[in-house]
C-alpha positions in Angstrom: 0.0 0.0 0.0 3.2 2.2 0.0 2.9 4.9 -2.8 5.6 5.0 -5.5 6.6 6.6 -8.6 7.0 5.4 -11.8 9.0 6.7 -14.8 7.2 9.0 -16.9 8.2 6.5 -19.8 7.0 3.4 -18.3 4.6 1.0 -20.4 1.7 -0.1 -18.8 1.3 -4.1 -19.7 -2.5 -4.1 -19.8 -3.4 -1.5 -22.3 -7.2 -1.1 -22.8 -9.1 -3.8 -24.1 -12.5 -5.5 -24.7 -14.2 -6.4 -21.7 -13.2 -10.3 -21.0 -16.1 -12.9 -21.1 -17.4 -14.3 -17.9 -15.4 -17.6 -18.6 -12.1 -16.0 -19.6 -12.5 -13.6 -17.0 -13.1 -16.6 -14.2 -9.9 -17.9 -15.8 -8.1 -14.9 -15.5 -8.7 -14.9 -11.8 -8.0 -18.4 -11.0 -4.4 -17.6 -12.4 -3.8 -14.5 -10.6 -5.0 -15.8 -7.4 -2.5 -19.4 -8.0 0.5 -17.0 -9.0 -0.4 -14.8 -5.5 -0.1 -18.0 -3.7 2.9 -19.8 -5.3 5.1 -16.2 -5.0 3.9 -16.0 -1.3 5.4 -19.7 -0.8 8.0 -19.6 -3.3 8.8 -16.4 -3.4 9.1 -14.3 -7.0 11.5 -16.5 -8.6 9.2 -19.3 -9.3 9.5 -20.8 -12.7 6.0 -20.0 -14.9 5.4 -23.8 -14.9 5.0 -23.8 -11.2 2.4 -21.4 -11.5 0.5 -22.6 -14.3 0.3 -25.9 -13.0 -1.1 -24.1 -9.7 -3.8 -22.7 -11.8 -4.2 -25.8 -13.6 -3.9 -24.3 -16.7 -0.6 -25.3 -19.6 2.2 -23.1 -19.4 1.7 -21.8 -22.9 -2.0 -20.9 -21.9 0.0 -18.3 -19.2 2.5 -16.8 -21.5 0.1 -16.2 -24.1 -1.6 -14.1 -21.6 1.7 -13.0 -19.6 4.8 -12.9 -21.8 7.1 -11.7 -19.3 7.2 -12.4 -15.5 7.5 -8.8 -15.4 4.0 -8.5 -16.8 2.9 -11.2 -14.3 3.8 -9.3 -11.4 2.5 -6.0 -12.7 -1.0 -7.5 -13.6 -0.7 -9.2 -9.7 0.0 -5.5 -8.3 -3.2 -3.9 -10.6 -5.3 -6.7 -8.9 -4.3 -6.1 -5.3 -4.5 -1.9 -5.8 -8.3 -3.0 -7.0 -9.0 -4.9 -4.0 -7.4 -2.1 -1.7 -9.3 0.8 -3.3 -12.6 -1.0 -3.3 -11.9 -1.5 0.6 -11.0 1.9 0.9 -14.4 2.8 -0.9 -16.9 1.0 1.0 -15.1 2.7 4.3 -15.1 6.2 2.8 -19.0 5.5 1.8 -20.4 3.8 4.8 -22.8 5.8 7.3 -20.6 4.9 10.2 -18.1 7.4 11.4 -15.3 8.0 10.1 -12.7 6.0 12.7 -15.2 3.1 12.6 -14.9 3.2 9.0 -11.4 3.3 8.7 -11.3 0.5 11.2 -13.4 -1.6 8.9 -10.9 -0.7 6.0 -8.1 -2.1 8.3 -10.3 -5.1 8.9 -10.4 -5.9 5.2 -6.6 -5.4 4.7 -5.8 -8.0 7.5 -8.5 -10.5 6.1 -6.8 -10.3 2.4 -3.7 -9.9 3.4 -2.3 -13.0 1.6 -3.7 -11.6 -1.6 -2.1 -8.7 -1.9 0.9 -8.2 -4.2 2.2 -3.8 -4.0 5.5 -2.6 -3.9 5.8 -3.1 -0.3 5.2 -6.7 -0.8 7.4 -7.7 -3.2 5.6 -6.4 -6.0 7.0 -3.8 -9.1 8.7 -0.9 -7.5 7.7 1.7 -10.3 4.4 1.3 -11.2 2.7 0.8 -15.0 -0.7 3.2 -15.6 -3.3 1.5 -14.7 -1.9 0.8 -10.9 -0.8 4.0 -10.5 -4.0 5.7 -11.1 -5.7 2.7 -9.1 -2.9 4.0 -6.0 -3.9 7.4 -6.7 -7.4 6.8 -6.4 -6.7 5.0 -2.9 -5.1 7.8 -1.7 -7.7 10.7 -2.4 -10.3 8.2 -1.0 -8.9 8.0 2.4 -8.1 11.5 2.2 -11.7 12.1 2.1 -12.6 9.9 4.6 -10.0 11.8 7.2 -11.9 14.9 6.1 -15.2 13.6 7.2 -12.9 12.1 10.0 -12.0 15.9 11.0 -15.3 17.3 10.8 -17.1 14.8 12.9 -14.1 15.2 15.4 -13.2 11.0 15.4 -9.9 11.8 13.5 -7.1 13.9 14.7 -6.3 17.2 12.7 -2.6 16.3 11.3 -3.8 12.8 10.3 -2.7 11.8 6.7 -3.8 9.5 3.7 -0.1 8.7 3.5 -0.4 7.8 7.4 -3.4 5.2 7.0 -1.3 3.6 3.7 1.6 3.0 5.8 -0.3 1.5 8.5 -2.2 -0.6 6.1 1.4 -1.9 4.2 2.2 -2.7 8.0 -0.8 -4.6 8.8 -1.0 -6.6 5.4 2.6 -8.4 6.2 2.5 -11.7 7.5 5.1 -12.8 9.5 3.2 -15.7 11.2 0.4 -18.0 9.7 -1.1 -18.8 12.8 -4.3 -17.0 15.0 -1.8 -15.7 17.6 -0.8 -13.3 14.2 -4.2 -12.7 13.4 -5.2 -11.7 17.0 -2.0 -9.7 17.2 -2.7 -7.2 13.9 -6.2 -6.6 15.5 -4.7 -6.0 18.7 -2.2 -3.4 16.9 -4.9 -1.9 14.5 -6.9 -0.8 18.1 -3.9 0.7 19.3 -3.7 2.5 16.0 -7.0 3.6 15.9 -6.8 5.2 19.6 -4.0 7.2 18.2 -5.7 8.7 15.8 -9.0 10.1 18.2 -8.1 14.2 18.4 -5.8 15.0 21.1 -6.9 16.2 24.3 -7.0 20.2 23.1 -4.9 22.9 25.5 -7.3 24.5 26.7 -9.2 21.9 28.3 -6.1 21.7 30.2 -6.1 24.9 31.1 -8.6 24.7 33.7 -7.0 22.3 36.2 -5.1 24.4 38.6 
């Protein structure tokens, strides 16, 4: 969730295109979601085979629609900023407050976790088009949501968009596979969130002698 810049030069992989049909876009997916799962074991030096085979699909059937691993990884990285901003969406429209939106939004990060291929995750450091408007998006999202977050006084003034991505690239690492992890993100994600409430303001303090 860690925002990046690309080159101004850079070619996005997944120009425009026809909308896929329901089969080949099913397909699509099951391949995306076996290469997430084989880099997360294997890590991103995995041979193509390995990953077709995951998806249970022939290898040619893989480069035919990803040429390069390169491509592979970008069109991983489109798919996980998707998933993020349509997190960050349904927080920044639902008619809770603000911090009890952004809590579901952190919610949604830890559940999908595994999923989630961006920069801070081994995923491409400089980013094609298509994922760096999908990060941009993201970021005004939330940015809105800490407005709304100001104005109904659940959010501290000086809190950032940049602030809840970091915390979010924090919270979708997995460094243990087991419930004691789980329990330990939500644990940190309350702490988080009680950091975030408005500061106590000086002159409220100003009245004990």
């Amino acid at each position: 969730m860690q925002r990046s810049t690309a080159a101004p030069d850079t070619v996005d992989p997944t120009p425009p295109s026809r909308p896929l049909r329901r089969d080949a876009a099913e397909n699509q997916e099951r391949v995306l979601a076996a290469a997430t799962a084989v880099f997360g074991r294997e890590g991103r030096e995995v041979s193509m085979a390995a990953i077709a085979a995951e998806a249970g699909v022939g290898v040619g059937t893989l480069y035919r629609r990803y040429p390069t691993r390169e491509s592979l990884l970008e069109a991983l990285t489109q798919r996980s900023f998707e998933m993020v901003l349509a997190a960050a969406e349904r927080a920044a429209t639902s008619a809770a407050t603000a911090i009890a939106a952004l809590e579901g939004f952190y919610d949604d990060t830890i559940a999908h976790r595994s999923e989630l291929v961006l920069p801070l995750h081994g995923g491409p450091q400089e980013l094609a088009g298509v994922s760096r408007r999908l990060q941009q998006k993201i970021h005004d999202t939330l940015a809105e949501l800490l407005t709304r977050g100001r104005r109904e006084h659940t959010i501290r003034d000086d809190a950032t968009a940049e602030d809840i991505i970091a915390f979010g690239a924090l919270l979708a690492h997995t460094l243990a596979p087991d419930e004691w992890w789980v329990r330990s993100l939500h644990r940190q994600k309350q702490i988080y969130l009680a950091g975030l409430a408005p500061r106590p303001t000086a002159l409220a303090g100003s009245h004990v002698q």
